[in-house]
PQR file of N, CA, C, O and H, with PARSE charges and radii, in Angstrom:
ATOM      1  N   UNK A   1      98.583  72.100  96.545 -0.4000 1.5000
ATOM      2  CA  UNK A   1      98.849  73.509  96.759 -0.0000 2.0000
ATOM      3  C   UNK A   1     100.077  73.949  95.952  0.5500 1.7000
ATOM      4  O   UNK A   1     100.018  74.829  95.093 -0.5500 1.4000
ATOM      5  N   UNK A   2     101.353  73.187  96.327 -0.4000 1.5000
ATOM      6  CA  UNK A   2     102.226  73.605  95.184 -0.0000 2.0000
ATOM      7  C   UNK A   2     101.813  73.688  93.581  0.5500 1.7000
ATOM      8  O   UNK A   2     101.808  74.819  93.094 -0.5500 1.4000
ATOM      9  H   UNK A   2     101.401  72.472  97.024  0.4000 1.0000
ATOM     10  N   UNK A   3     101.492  72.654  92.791 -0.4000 1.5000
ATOM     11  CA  UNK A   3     101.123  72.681  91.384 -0.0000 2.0000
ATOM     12  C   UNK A   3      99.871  73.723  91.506  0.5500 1.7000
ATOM     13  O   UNK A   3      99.464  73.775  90.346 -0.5500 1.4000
ATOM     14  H   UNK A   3     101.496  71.736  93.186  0.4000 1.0000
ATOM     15  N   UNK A   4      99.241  74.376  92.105 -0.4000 1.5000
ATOM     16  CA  UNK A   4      98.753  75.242  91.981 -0.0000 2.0000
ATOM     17  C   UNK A   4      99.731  76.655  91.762  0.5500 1.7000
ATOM     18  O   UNK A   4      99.730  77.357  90.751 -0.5500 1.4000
ATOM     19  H   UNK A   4      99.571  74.333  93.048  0.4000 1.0000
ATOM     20  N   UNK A   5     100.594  76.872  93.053 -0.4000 1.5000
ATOM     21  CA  UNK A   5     101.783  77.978  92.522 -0.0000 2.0000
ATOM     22  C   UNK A   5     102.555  77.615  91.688  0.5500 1.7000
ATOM     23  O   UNK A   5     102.957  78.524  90.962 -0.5500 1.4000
ATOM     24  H   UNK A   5     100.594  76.302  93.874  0.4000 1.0000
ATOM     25  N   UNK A   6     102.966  76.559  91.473 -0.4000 1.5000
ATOM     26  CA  UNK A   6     103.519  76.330  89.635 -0.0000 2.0000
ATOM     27  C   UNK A   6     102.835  76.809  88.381  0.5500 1.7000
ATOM     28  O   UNK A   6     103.364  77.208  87.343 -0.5500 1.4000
ATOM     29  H   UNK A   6     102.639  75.821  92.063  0.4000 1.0000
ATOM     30  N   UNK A   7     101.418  76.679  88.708 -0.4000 1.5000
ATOM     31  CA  UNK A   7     100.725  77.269  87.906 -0.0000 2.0000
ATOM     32  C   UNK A   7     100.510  78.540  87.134  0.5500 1.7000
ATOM     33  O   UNK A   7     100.508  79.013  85.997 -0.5500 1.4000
ATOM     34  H   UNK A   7     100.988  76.355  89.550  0.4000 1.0000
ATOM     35  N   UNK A   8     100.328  78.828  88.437 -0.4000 1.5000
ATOM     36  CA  UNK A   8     100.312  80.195  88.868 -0.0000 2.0000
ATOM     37  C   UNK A   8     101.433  81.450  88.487  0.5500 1.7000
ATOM     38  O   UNK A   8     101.163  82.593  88.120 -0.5500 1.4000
ATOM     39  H   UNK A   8     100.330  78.443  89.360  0.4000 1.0000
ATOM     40  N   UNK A   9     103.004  80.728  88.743 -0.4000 1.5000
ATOM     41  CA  UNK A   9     103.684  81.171  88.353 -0.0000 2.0000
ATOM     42  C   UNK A   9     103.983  80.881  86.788  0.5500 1.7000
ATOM     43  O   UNK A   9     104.624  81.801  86.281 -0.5500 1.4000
ATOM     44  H   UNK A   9     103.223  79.799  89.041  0.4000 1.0000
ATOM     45  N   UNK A  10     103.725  80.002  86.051 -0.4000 1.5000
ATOM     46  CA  UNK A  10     103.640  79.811  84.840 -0.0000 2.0000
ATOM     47  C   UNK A  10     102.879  80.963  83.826  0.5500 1.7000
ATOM     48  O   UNK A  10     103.304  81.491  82.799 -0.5500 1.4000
ATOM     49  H   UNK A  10     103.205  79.254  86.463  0.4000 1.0000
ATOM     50  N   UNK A  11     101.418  81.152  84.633 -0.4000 1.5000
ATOM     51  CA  UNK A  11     100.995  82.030  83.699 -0.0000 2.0000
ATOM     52  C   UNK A  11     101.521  83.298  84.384  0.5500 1.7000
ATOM     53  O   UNK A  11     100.659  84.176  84.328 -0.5500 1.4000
ATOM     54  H   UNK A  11     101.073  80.723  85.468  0.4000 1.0000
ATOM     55  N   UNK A  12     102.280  83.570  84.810 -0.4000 1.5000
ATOM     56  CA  UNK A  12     102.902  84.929  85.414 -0.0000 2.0000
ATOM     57  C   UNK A  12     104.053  85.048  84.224  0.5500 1.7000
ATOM     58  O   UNK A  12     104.339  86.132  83.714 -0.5500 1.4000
ATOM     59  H   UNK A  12     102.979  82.857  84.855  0.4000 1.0000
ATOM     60  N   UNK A  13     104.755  83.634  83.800 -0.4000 1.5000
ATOM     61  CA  UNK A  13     106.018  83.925  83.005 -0.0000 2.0000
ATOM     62  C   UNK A  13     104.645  84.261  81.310  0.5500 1.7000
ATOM     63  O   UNK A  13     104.631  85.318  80.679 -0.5500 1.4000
ATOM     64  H   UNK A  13     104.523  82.753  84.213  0.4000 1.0000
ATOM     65  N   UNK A  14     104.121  83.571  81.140 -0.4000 1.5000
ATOM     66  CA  UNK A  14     102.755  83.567  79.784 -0.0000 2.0000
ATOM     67  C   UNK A  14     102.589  85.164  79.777  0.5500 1.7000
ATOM     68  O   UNK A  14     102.636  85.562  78.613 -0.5500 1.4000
ATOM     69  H   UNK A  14     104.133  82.713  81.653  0.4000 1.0000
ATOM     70  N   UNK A  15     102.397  86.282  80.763 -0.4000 1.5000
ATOM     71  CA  UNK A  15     101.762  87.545  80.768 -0.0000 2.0000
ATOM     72  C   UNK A  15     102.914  88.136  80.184  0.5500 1.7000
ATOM     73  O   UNK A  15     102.765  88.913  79.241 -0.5500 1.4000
ATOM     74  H   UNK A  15     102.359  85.959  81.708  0.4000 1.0000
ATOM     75  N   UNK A  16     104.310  87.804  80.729 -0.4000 1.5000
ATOM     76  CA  UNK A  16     105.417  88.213  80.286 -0.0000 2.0000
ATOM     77  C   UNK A  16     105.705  87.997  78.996  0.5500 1.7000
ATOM     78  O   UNK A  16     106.470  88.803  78.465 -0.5500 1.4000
ATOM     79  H   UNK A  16     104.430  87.173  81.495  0.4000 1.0000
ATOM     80  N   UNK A  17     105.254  87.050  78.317 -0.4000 1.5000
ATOM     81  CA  UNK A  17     105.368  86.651  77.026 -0.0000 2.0000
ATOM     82  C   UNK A  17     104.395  87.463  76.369  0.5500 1.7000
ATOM     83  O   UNK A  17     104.533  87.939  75.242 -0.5500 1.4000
ATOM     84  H   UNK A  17     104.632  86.395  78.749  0.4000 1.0000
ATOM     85  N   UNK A  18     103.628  87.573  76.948 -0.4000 1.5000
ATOM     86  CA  UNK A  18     102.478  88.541  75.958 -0.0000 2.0000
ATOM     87  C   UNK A  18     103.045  89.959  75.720  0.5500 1.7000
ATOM     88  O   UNK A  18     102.787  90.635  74.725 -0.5500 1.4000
ATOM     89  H   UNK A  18     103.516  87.187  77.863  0.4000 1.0000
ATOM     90  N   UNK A  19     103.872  90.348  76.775 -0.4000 1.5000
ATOM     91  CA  UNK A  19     104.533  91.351  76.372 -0.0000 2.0000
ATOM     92  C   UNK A  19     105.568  91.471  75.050  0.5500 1.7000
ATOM     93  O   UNK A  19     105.791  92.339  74.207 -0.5500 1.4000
ATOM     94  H   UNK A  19     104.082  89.798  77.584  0.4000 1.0000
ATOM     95  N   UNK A  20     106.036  90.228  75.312 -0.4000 1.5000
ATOM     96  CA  UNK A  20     107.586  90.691  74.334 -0.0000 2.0000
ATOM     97  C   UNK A  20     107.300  90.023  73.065  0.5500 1.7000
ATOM     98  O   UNK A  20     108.134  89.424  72.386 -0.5500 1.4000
ATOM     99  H   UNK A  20     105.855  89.522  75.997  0.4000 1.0000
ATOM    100  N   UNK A  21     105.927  90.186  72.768 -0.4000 1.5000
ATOM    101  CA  UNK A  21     105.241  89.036  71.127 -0.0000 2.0000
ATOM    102  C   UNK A  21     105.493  90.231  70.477  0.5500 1.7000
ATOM    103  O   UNK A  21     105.002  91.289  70.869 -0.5500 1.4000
ATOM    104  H   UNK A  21     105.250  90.672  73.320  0.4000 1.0000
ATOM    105  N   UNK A  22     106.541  90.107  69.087 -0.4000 1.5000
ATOM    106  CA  UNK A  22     106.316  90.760  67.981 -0.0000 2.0000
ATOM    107  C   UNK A  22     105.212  90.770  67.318  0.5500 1.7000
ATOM    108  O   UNK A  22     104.608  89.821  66.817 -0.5500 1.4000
ATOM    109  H   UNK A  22     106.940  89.247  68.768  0.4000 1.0000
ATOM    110  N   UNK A  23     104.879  92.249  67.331 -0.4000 1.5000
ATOM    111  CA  UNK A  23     103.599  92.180  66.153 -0.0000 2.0000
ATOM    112  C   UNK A  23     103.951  92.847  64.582  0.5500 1.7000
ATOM    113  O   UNK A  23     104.548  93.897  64.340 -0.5500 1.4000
ATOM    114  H   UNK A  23     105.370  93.020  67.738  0.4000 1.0000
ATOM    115  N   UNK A  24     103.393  91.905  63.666 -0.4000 1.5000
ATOM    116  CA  UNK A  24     103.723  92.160  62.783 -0.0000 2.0000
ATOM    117  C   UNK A  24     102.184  92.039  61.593  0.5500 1.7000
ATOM    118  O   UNK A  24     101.207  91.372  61.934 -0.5500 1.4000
ATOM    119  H   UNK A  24     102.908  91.052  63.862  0.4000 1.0000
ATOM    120  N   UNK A  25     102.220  92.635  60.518 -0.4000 1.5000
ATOM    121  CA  UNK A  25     100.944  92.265  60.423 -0.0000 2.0000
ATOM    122  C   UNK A  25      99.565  92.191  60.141  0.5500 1.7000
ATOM    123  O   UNK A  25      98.940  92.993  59.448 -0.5500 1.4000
ATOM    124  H   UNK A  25     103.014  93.177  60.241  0.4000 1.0000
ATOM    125  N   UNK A  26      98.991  90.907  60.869 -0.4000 1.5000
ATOM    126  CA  UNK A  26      97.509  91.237  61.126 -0.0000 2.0000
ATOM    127  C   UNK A  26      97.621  91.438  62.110  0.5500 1.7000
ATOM    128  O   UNK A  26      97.084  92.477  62.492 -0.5500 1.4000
ATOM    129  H   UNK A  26      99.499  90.255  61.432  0.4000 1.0000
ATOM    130  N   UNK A  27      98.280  90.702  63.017 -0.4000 1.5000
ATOM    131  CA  UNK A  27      98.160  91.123  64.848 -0.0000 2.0000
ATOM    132  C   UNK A  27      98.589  92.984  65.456  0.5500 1.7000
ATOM    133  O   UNK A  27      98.500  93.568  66.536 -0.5500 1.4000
ATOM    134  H   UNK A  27      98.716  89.858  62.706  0.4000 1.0000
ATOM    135  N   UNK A  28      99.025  93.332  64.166 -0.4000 1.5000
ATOM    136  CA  UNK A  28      99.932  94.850  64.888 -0.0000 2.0000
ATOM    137  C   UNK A  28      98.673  95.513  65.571  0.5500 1.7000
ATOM    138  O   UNK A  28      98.839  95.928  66.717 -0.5500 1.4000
ATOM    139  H   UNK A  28      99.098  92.857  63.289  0.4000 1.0000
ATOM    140  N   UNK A  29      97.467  95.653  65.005 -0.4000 1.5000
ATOM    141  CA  UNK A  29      96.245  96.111  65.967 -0.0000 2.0000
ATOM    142  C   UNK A  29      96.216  95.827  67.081  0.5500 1.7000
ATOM    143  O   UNK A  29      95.759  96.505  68.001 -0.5500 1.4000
ATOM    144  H   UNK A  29      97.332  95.316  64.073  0.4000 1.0000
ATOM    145  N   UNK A  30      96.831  94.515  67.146 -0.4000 1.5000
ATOM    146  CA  UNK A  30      96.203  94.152  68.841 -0.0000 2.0000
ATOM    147  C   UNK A  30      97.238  94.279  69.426  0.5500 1.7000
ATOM    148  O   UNK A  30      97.123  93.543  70.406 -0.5500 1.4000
ATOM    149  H   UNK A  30      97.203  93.964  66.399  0.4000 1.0000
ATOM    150  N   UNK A  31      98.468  94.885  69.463 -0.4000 1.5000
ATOM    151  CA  UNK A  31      99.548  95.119  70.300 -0.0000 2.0000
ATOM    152  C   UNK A  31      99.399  96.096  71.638  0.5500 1.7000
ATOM    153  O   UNK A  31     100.305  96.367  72.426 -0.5500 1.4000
ATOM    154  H   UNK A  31      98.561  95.483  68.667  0.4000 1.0000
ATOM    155  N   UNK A  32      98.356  96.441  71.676 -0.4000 1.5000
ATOM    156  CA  UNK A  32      97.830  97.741  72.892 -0.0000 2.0000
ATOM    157  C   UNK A  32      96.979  96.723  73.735  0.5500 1.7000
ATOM    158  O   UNK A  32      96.859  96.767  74.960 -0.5500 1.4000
ATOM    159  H   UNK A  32      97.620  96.221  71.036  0.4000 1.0000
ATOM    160  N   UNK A  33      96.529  95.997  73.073 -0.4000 1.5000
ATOM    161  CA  UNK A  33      95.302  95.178  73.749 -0.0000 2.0000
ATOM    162  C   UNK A  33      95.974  94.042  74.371  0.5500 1.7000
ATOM    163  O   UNK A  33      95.585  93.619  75.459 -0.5500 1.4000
ATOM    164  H   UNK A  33      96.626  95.962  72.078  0.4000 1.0000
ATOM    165  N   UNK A  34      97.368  93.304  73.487 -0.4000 1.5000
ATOM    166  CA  UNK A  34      98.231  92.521  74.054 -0.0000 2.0000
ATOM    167  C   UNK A  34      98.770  92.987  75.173  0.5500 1.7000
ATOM    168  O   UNK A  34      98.822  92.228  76.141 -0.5500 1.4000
ATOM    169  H   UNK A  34      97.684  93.648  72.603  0.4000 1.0000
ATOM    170  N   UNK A  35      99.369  94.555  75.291 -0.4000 1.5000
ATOM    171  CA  UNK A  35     100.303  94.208  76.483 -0.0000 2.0000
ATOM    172  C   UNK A  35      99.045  94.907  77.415  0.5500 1.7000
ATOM    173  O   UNK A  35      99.598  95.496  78.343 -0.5500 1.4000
ATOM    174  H   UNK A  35      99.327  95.172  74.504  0.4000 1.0000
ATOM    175  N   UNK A  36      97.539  95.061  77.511 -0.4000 1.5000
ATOM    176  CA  UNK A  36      97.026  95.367  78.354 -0.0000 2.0000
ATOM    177  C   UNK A  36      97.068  93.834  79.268  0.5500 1.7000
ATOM    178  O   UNK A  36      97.643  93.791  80.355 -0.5500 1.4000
ATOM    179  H   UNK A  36      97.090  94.582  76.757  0.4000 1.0000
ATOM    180  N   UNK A  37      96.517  92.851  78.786 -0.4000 1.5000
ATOM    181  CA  UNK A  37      96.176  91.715  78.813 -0.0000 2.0000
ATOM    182  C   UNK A  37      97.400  90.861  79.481  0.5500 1.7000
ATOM    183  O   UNK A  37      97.339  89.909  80.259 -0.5500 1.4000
ATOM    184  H   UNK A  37      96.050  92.885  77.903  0.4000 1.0000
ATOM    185  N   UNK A  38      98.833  91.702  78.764 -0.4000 1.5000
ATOM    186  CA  UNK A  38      99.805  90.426  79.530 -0.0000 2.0000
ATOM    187  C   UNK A  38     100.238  91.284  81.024  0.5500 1.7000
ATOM    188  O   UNK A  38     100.695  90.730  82.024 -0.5500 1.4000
ATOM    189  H   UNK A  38      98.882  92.475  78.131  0.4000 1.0000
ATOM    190  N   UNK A  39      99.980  92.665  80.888 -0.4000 1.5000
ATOM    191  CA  UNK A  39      99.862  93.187  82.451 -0.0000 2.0000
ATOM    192  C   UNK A  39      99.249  93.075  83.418  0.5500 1.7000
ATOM    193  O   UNK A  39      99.633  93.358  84.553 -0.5500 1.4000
ATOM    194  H   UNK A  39      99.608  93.115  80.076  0.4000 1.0000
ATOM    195  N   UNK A  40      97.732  92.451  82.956 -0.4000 1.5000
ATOM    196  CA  UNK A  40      96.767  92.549  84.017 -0.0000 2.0000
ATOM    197  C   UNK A  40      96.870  91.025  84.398  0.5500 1.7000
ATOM    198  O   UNK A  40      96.318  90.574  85.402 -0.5500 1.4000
ATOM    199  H   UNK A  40      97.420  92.222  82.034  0.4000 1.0000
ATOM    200  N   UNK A  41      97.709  90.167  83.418 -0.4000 1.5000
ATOM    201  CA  UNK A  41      97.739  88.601  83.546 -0.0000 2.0000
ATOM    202  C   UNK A  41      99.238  88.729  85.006  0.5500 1.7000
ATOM    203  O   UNK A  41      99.146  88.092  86.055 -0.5500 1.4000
ATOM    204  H   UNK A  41      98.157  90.533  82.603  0.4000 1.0000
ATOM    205  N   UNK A  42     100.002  89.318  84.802 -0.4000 1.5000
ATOM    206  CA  UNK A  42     101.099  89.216  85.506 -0.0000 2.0000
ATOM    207  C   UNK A  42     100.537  90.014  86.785  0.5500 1.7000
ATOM    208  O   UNK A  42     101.344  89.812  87.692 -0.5500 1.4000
ATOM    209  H   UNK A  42     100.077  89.836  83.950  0.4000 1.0000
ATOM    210  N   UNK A  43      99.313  90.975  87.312 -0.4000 1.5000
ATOM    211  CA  UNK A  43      99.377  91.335  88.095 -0.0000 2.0000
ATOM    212  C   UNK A  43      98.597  90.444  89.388  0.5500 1.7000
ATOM    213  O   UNK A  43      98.936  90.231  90.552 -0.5500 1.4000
ATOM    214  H   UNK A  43      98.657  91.139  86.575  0.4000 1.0000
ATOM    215  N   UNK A  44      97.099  89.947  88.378 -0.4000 1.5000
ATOM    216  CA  UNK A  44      97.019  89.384  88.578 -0.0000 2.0000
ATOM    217  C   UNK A  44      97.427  87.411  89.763  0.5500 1.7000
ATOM    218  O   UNK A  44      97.237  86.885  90.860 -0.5500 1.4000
ATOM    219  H   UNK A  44      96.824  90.120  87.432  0.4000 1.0000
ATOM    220  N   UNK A  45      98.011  87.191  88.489 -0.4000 1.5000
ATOM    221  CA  UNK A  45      98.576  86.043  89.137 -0.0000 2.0000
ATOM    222  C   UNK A  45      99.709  86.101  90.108  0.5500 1.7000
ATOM    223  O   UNK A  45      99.895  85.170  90.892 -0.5500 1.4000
ATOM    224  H   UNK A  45      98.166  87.619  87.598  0.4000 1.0000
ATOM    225  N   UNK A  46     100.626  87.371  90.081 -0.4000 1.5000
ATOM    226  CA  UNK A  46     101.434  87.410  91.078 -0.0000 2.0000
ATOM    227  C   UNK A  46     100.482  87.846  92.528  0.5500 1.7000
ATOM    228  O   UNK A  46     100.821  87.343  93.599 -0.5500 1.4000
ATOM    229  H   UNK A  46     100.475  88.127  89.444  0.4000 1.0000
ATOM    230  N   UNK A  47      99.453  88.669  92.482 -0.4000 1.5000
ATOM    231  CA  UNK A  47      98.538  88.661  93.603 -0.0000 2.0000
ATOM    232  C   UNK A  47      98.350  87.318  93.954  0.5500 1.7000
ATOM    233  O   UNK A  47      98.597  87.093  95.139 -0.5500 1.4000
ATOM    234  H   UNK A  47      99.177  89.077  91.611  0.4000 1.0000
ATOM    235  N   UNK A  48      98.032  86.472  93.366 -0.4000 1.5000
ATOM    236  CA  UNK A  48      97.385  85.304  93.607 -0.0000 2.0000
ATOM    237  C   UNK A  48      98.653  84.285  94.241  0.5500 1.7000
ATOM    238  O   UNK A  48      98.348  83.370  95.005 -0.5500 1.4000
ATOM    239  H   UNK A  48      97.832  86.655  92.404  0.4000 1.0000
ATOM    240  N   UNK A  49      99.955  84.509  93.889 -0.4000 1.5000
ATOM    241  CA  UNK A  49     100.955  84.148  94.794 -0.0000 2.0000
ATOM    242  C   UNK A  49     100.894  84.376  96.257  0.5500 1.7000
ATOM    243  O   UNK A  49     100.801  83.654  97.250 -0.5500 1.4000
ATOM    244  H   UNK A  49     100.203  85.252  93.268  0.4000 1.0000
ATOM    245  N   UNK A  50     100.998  85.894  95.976 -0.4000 1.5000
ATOM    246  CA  UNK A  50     101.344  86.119  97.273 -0.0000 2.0000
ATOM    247  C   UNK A  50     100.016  85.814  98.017  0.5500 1.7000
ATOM    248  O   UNK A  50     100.136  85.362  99.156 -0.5500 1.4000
ATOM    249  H   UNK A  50     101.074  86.480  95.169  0.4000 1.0000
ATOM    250  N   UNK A  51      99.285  85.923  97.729 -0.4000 1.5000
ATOM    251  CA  UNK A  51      97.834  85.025  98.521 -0.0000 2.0000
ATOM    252  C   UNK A  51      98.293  83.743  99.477  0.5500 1.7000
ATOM    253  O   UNK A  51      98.313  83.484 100.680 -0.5500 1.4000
ATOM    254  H   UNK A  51      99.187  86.290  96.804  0.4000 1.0000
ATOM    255  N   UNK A  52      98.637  83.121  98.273 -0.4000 1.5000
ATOM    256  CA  UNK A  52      99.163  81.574  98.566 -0.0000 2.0000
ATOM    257  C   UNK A  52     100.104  81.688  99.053  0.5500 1.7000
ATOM    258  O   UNK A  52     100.309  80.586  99.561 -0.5500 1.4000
ATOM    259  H   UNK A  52      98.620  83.331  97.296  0.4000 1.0000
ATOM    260  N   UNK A  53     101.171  82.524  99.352 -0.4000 1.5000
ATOM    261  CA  UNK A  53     102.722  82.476 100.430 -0.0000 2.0000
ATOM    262  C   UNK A  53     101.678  83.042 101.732  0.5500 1.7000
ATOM    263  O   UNK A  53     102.051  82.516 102.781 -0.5500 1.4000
ATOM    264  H   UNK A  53     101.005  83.420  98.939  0.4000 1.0000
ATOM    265  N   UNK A  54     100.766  83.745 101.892 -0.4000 1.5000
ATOM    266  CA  UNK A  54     100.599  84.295 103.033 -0.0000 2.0000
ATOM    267  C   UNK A  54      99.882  83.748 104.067  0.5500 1.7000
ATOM    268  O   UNK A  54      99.963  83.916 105.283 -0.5500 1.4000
ATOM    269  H   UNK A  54     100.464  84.172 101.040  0.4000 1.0000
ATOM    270  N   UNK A  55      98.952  82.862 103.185 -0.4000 1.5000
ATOM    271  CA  UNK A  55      98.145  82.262 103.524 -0.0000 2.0000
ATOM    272  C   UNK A  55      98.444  80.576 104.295  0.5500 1.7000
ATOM    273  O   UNK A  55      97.878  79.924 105.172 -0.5500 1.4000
ATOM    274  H   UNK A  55      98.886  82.725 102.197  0.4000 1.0000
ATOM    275  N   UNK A  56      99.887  80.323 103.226 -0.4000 1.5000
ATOM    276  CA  UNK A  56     100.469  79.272 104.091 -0.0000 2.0000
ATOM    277  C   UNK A  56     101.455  79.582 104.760  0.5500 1.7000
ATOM    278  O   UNK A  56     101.996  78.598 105.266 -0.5500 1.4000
ATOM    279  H   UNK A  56     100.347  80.852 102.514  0.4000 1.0000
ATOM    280  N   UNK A  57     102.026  80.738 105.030 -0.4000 1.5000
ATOM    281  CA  UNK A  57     102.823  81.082 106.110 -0.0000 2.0000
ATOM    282  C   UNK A  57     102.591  81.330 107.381  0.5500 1.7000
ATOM    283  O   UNK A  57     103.329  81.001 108.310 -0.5500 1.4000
ATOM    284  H   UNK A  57     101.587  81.537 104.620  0.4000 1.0000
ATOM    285  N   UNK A  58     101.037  82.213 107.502 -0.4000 1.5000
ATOM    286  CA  UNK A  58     100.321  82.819 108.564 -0.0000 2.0000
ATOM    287  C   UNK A  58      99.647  80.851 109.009  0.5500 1.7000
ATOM    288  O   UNK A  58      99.640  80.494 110.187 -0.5500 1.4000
ATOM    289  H   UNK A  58     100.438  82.480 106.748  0.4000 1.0000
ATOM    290  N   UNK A  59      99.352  80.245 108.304 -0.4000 1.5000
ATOM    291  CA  UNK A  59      98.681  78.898 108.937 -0.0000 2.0000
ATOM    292  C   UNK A  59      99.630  77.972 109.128  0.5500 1.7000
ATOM    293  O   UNK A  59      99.294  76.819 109.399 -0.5500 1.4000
ATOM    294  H   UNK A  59      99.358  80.535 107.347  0.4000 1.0000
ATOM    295  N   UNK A  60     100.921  78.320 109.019 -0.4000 1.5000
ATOM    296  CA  UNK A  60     102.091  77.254 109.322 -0.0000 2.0000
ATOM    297  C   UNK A  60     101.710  75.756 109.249  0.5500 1.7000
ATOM    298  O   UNK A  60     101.301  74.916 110.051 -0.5500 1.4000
ATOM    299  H   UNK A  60     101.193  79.256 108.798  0.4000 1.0000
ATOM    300  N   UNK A  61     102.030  75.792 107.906 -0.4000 1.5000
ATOM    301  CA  UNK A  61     101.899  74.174 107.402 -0.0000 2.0000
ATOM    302  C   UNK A  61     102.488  74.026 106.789  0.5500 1.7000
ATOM    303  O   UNK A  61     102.354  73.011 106.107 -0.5500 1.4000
ATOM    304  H   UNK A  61     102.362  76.474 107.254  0.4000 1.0000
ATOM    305  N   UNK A  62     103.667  74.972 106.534 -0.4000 1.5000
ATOM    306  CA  UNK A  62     104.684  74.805 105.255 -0.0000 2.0000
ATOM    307  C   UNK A  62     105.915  74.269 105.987  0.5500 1.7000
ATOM    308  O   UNK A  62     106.950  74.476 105.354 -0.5500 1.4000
ATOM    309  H   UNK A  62     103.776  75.798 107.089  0.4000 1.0000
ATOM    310  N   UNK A  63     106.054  73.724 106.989 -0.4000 1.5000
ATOM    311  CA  UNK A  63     107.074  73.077 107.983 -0.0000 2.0000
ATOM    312  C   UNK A  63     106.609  71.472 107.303  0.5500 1.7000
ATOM    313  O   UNK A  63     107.134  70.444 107.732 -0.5500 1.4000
ATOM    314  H   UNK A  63     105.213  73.556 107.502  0.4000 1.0000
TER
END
């Protein structure tokens, strides 16, 4: 369960990175499509946190 929220939070910091990628380029096209992609990645996976905090908080097994 943890290395799953390691995970999890990993590609949360990855969405963030998709944000702050210089485009220069060939990539400058996809700079709209990048930060769609690193927003919906960070909203995503932070949902998917709090899933996993709630889910082991409300079933108390994190003692």
């Amino acid at each position: 369960m943890y290395y799953t929220a390691l995970l999890f939070f990993a590609c949360i910091l990855a969405g963030f990175a998709l944000l702050k990628v210089p485009v220069y380029g060939v990539i400058a096209g996809l700079a709209g499509f990048l930060e769609i992609v690193g927003v919906l990645v960070i909203l995503v996976f932070a949902f998917a946190l709090l899933y996993i905090g709630f889910k082991t908080l409300f079933s108390r097994t994190w003692r």
